[in-house]
C-alpha positions as CSV (number, residue, x, y, z in Angstrom):
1,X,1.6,9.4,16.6
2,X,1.5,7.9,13.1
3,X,0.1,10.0,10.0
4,X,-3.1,7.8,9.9
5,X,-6.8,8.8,10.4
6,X,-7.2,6.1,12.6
7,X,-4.7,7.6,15.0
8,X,-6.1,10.6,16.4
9,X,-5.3,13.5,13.8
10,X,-6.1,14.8,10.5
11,X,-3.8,13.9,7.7
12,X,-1.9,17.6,7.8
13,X,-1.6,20.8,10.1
14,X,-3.9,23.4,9.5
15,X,-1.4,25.6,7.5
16,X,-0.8,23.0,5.0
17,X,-4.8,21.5,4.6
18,X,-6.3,24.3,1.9
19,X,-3.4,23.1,-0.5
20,X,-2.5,19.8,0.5
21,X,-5.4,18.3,2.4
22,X,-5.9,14.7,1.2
23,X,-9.6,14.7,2.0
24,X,-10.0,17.6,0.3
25,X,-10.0,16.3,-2.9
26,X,-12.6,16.5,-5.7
27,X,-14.9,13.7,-6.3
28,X,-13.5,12.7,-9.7
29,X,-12.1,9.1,-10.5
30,X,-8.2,8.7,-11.0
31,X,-6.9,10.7,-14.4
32,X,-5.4,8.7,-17.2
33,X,-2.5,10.9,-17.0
34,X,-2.6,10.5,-13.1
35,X,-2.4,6.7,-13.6
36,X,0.8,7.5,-16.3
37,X,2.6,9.7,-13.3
38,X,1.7,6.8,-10.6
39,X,3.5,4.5,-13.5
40,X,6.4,7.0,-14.0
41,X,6.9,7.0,-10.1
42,X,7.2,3.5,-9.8
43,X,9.7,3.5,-12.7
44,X,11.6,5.9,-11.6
45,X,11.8,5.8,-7.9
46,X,15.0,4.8,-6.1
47,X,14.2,3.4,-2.7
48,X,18.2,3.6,-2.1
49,X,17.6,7.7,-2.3
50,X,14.1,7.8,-1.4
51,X,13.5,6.2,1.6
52,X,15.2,6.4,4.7
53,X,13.2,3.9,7.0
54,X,13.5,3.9,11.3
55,X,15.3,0.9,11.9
56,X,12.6,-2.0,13.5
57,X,13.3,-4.0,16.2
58,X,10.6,-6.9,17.6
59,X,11.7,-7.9,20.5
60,X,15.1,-9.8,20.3
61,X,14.9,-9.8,16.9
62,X,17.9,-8.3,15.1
63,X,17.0,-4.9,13.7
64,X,16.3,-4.9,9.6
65,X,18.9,-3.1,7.9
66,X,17.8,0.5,6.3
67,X,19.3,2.8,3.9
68,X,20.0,6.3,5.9
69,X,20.8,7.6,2.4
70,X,19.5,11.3,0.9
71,X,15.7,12.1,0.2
72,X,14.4,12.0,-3.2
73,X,15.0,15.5,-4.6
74,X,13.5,15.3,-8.3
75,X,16.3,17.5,-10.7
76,X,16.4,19.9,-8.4
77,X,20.1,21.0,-7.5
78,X,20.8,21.4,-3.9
79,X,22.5,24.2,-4.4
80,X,18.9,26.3,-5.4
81,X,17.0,24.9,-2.1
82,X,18.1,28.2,0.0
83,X,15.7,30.5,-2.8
84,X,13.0,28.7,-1.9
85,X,10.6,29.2,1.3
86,X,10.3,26.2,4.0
87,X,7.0,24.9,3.0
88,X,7.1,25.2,-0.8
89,X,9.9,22.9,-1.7
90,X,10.8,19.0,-1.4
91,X,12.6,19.6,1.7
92,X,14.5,17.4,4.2
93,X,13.6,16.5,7.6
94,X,16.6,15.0,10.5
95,X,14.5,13.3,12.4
96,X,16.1,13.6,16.2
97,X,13.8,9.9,16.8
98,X,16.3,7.8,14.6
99,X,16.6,5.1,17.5
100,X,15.2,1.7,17.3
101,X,11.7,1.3,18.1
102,X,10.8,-1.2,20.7
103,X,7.7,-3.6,20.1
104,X,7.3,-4.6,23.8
105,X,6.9,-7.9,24.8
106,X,3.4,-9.2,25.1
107,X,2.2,-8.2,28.4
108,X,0.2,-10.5,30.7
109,X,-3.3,-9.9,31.9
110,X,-3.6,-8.6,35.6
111,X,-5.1,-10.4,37.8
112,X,-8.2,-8.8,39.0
113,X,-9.3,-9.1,35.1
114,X,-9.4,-5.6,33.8
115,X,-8.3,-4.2,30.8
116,X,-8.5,-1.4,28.7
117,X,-9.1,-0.6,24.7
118,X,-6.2,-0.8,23.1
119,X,-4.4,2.5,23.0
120,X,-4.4,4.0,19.8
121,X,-0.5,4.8,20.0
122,X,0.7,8.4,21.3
123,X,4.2,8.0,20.0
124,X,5.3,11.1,18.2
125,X,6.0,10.2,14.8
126,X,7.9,12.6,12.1
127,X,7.8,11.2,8.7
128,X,11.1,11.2,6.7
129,X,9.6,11.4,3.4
130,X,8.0,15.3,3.5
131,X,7.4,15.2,0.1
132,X,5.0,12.9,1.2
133,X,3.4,14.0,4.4
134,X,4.1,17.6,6.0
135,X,5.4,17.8,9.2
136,X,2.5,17.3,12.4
137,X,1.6,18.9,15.1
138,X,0.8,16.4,18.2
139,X,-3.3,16.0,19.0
140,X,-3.6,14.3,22.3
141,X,-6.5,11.7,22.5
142,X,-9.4,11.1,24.5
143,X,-8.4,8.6,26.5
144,X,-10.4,5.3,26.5
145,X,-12.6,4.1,29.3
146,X,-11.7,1.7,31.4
147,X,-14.2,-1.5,32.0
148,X,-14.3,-4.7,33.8
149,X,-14.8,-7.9,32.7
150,X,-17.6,-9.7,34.1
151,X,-18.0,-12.2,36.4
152,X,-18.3,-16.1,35.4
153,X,-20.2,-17.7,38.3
154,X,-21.0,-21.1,36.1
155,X,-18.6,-23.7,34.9
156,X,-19.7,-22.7,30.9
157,X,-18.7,-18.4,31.6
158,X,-15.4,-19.5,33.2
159,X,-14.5,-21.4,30.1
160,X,-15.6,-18.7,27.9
161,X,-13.7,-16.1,29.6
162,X,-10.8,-17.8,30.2
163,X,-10.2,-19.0,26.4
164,X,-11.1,-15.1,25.5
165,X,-8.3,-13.9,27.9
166,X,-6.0,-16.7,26.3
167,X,-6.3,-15.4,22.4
168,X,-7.4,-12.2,22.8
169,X,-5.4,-9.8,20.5
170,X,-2.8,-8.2,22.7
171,X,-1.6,-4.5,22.3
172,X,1.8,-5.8,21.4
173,X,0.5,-7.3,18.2
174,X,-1.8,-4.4,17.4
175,X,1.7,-1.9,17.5
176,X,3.7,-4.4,15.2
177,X,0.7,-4.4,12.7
178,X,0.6,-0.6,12.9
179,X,3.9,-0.4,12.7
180,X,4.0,-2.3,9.5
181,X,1.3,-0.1,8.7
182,X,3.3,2.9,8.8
183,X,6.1,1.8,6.9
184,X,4.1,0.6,3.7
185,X,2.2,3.6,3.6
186,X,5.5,5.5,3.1
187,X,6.2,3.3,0.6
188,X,3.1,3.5,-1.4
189,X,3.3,7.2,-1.3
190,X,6.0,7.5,-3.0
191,X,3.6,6.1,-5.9
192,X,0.6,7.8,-5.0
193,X,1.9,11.1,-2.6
194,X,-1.4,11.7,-1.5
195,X,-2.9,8.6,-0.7
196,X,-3.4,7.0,3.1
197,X,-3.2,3.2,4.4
198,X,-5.5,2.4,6.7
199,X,-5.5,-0.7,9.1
200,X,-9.4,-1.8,9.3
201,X,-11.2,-5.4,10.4
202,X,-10.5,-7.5,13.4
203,X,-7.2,-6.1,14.2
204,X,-8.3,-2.3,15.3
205,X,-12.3,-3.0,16.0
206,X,-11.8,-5.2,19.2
207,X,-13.0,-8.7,18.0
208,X,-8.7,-9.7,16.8
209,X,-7.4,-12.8,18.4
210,X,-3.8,-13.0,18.7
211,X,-3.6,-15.1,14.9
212,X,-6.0,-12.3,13.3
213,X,-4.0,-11.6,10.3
214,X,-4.2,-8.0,9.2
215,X,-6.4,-6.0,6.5
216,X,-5.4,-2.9,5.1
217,X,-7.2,-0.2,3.1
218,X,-5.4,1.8,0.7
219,X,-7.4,5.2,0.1
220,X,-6.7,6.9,-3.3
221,X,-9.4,9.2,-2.6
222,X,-12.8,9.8,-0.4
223,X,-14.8,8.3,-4.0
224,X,-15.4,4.8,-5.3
225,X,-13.6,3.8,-7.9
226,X,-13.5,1.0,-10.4
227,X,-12.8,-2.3,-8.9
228,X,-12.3,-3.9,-11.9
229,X,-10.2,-1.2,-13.6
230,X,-8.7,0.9,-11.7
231,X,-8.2,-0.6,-8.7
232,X,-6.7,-3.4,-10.2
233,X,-4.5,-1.2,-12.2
234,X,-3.9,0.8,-9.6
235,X,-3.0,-2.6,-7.1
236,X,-1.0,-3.5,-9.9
237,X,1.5,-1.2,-9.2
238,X,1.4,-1.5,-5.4
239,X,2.3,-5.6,-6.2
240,X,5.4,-4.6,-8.5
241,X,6.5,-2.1,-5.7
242,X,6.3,-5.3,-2.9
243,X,8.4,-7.5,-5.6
244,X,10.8,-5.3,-6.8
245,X,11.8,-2.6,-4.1
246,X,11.0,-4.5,-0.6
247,X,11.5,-7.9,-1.1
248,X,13.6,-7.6,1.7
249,X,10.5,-6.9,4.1
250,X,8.0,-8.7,2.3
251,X,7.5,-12.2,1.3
252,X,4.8,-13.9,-0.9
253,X,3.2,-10.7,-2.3
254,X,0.2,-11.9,-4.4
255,X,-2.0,-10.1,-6.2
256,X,-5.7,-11.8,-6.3
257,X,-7.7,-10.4,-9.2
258,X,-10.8,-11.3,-7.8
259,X,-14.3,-9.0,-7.6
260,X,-12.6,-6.9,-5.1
261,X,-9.0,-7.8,-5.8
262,X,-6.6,-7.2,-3.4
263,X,-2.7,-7.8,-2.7
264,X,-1.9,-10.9,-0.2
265,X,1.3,-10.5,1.2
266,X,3.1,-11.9,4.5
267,X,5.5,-9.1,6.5
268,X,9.0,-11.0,7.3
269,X,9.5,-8.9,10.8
270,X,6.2,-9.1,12.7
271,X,4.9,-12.6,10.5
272,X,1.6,-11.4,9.8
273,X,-0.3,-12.4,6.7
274,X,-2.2,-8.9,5.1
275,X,-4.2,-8.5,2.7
276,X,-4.6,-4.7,1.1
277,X,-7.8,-3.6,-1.3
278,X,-8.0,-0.3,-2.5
279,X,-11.0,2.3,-1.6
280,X,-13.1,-0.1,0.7
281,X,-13.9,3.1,2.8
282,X,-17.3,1.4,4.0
283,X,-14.7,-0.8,6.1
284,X,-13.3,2.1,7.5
285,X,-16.6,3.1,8.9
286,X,-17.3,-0.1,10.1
287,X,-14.2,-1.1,11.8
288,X,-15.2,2.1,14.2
289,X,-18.9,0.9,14.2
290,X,-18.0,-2.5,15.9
291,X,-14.9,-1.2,17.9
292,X,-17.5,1.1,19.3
293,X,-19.5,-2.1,20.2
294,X,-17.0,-3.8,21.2
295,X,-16.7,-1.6,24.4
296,X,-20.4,-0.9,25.1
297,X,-20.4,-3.5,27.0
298,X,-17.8,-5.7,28.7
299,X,-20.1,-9.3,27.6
300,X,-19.7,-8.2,23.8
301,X,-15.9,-9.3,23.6
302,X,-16.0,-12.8,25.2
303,X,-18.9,-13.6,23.6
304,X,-18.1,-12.7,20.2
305,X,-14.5,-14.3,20.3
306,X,-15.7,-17.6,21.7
307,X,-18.3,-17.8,18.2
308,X,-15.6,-17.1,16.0
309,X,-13.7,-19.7,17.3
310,X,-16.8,-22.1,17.3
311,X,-17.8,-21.6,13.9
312,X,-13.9,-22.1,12.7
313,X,-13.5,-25.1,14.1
314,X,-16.9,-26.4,12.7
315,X,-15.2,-25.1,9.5
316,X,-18.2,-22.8,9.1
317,X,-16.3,-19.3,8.8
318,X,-14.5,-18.8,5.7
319,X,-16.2,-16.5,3.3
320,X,-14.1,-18.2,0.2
321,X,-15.2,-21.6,1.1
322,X,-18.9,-20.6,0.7
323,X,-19.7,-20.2,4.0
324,X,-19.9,-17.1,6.8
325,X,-17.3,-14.3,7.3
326,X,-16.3,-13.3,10.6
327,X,-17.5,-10.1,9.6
328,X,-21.0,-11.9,8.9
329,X,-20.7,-13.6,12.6
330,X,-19.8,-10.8,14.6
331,X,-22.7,-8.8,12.6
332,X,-25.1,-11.6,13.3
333,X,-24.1,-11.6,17.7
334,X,-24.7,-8.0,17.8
335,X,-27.9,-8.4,16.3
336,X,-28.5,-11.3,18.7
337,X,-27.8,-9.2,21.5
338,X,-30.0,-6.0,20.2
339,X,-33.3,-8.6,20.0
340,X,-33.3,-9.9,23.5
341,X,-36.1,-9.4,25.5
342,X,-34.3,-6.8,27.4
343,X,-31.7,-6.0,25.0
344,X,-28.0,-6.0,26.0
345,X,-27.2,-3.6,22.7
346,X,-28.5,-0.6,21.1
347,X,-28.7,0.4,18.0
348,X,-25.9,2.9,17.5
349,X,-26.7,4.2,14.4
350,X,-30.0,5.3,15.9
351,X,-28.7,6.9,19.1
352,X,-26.0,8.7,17.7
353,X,-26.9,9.1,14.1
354,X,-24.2,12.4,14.0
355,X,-21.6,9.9,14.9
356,X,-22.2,7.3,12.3
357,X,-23.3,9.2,9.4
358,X,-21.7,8.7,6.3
359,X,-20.9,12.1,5.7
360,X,-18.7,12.2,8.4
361,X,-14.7,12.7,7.0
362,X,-12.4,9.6,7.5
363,X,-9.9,11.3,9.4
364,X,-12.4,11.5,11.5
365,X,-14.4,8.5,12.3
366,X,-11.9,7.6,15.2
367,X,-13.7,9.6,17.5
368,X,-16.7,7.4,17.7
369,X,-15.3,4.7,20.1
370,X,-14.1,7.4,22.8
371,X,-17.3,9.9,22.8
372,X,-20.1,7.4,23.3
373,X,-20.7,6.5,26.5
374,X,-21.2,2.7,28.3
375,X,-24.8,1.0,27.8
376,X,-26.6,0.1,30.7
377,X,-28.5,-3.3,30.6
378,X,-30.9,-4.3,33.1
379,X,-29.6,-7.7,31.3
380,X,-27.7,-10.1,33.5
381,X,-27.7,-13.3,31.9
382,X,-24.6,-14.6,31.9
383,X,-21.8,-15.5,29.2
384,X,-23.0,-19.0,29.3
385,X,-26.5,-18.4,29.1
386,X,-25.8,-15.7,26.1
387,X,-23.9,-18.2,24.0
388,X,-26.5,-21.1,24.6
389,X,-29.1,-18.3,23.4
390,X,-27.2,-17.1,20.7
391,X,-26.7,-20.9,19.0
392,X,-30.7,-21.3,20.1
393,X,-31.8,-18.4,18.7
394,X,-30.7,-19.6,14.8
395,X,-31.3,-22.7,15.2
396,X,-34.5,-22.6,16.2
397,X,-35.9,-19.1,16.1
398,X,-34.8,-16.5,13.3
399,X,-36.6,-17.3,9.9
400,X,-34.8,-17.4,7.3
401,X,-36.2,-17.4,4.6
402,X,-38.3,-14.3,4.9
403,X,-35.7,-12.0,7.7
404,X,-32.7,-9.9,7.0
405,X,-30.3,-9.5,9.8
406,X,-29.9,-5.7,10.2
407,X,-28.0,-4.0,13.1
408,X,-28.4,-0.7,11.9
409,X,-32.5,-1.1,12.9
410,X,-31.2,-3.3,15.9
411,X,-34.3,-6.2,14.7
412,X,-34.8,-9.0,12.0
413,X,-36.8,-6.9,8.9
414,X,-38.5,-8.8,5.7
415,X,-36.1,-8.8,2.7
416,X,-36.0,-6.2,0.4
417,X,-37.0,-7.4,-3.2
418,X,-34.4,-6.8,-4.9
419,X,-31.3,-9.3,-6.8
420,X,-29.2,-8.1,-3.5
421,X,-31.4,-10.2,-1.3
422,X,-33.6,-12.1,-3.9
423,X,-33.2,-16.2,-3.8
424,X,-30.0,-15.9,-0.8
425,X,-29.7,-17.8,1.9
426,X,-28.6,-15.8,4.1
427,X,-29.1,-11.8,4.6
428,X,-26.7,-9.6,6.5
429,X,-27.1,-6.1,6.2
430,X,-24.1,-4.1,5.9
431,X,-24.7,-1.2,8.4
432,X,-23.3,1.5,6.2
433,X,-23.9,0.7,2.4
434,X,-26.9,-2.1,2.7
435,X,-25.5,-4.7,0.7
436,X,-25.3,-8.2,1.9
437,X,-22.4,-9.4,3.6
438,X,-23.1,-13.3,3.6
439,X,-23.7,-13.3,0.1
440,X,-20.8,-15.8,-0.2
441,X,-23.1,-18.4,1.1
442,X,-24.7,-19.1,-2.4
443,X,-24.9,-22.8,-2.2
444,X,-27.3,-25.0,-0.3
445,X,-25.3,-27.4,1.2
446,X,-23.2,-24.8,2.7
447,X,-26.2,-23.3,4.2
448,X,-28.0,-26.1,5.5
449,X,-24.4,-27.1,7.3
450,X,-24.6,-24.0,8.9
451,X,-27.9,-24.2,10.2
452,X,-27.3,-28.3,11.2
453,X,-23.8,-26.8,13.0
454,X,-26.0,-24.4,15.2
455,X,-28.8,-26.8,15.9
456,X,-26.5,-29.5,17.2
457,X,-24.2,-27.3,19.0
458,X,-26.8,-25.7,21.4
459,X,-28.5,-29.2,22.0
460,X,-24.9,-30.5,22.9
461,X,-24.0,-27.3,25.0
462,X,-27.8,-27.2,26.7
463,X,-27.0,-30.9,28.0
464,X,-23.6,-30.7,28.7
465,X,-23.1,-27.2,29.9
466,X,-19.3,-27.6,29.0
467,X,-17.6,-25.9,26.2
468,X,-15.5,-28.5,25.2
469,X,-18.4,-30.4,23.8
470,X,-19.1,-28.1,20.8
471,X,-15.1,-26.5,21.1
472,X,-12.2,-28.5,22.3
473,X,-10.6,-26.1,24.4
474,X,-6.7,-26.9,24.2
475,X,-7.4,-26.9,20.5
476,X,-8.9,-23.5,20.2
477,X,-6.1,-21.9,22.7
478,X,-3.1,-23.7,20.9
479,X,-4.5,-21.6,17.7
480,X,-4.5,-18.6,19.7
């Protein structure tokens, strides 16, 4: 188990949470003097002392290279560690689990098509930096239902679910994102002791493909802060961090100082691309939303996976171009499939209000995917029919000019007048803070490509019944 939220246990043990809870914190923004000690830590820290990293091994990749020297002990002497009690010093921790860890190979499919959600890792973990992270206890999981994928009984649902099975993420990539996950948040602690790194978007809510690069979400505290301030100042630090101390792990760190900045940075061992914000906990909450989706049911995956690949190669899915998010896109098929006739998808927010809430803690939000139970759909259409539906049903059907697309309310609703939703051409609701998530389509000729892209793909696909005419298949699979 890994000291995440995301992985099944609350950020400390119950004897250390009324001191040293993370989530416990009070709602105030970062400290000037805070910000000083966050600079004086950076300054100061040696990684040769502080850090003593488990050795990584991908395959049959050599292992990196990893200091095993002493912890970080401030000016205390080691000589005046005995007069102190166990859990009220800097102390250090031999971990007995010093062997390499393994990233397994990636694992074919079986044949009779099932599969499972992706684990959400039950290897025990003991942190090496304890000034950090106290020791844990292990919390088993709920273990994740099993389903089935369906049945294609038509040339168009055989394609669909064969090129989902082909690029699907695989657990194997998931671990070495984790993984990677685990060590940076070490790192980063050792700025910012009480902060947590979260891995949120595609890669953990069941829509990745294998190339999915990897977002993380670096939580200074349960508040908003500043994006243009502090977060910047605060991401600042993170970058100098990447260049100076693990250059050896990290290549290309970039920091973007855009309205949300964030750090772009590629990790050398597993070769994925990240990019790392600070406070975005609304993406926390979502990534559990849609993972929660994801395995309602087993026609959700396939069908969402095919559309992303669609709309990239029509070059009509990249939020910095001006056009849709695959955030936007996976928002706007779950909507799809909630305003069917007989509706293939609830709205979870609605059922299970208790589960979705906002006031629910971080370290908590993981339980959502495992404690709601499959949807039942008198629905049968098939993944052919949905995806011919889907393309028909905003080309021809959704208005708009006058809807919003909101899968909290599981319908199209009239646009709130407001400047949020005032003069766009396009309106995704966010399902936790209500903003708009296609508001990067702010030009005209991007949206009316978008709209010509769907129209001509479902007249292609409605004569043809063949994927390849509106997705060339070996293209899409080489890209994985």
């Amino acid at each position: 188990m890994f000291p995440n939220s995301i992985l099944g246990r609350p950020p400390f043990t119950p004897n250390h949470q009324q001191h040293n809870n993370f989530f416990a914190l009070s709602p105030t923004l970062y400290s000037h003097q805070q910000l000083i000690d966050a600079q004086f830590n950076f300054q100061n820290v040696d990684l040769s002392r502080a850090v003593s990293l488990q050795p990584l091994t991908y395959g049959t990749i050599s292992p990196i290279q990893t200091s095993t020297s002493p912890l970080f002990r401030g000016r205390k002497r080691i000589s005046d560690e005995k007069n102190f009690p166990l859990d009220g010093k800097r102390q250090r921790f031999h971990s007995p689990h010093q062997e390499p860890t393994i990233i397994n190979q990636i694992v074919p499919l079986s044949g009779d098509r099932r599969y499972s959600m992706p684990p959400l890792f039950h290897t025990h973990y003991v942190p090496d930096i304890i000034r950090c992270v106290p020791p844990l206890r292990e919390i088993p999981l709920l273990e994740p239902r099993e389903i089935t994928l369906p049945e294609a009984k038509d040339k168009l649902s055989q394609q669909i679910l064969e090129l989902f099975e082909t690029c699907q993420q695989q657990t194997s990539d998931l671990k070495k994102k984790e993984l990677c996950r685990a060590q940076l948040q070490r790192e980063i602690q050792l700025l910012f002791p009480q902060s947590r790194l979260f891995l949120v978007g595609s890669s953990l809510n069941g829509f990745g493909a294998r190339s999915s690069d990897g977002d993380l979400c670096l939580v200074v505290k349960e508040e908003p802060v500043n994006q243009k301030t502090e977060a910047r100042h605060i991401l600042t630090l993170v970058h100098k961090h990447f260049c100076t101390r693990l250059s050896g792990y990290i290549e290309r760190p970039q920091l973007i100082r855009a309205k949300v900045p964030i750090v772009k940075f590629r990790d050398k061992v597993s070769c994925v691309e990240f990019d790392l914000n600070v406070n975005n906990t609304v993406g926390i909450r979502n990534t559990f939303l849609l993972r929660t989706y994801a395995y309602l049911e087993n026609r959700v995956r396939p069908l969402v996976l095919v559309i992303k690949k669609w709309a990239s190669h029509h070059e009509i899915n990249d939020a910095s171009r001006g056009t849709l998010s695959s955030y936007s896109l996976v928002l706007m098929v779950l909507h799809y499939l909630q305003t069917l006739p007989e509706p293939i998808l609830p709205s979870l927010q609605k059922i299970y209000p208790e589960s979705f809430s906002t006031s629910v803690q971080l370290h908590l939000v993981h339980h959502a995917p495992c404690s709601v139970p499959p949807y039942l759909s008198k629905n049968e259409s098939s993944l052919g029919d949905l995806l011919l539906g889907f393309l028909k049903y905003y080309a021809t059907e959704f208005d708009w000019n006058t809807q919003m697309i909101s899968v909290r309310e599981a319908k199209a609703i009239p646009r709130p007048d407001d400047i949020e939703w005032r003069n766009k051409y396009i309106c995704v609701e966010e399902p936790f803070d209500g903003t708009n998530t296609a508001r990067a389509v702010h030009e005209k000729q991007k949206f009316d490509m978008i709209k010509d892209q769907f129209l001509k793909s479902w007249q292609r696909l409605k004569n043809k019944r063949d994927l390849n005419s509106v997705l060339p298949l070996r293209a899409a699979t080489l890209k994985r």
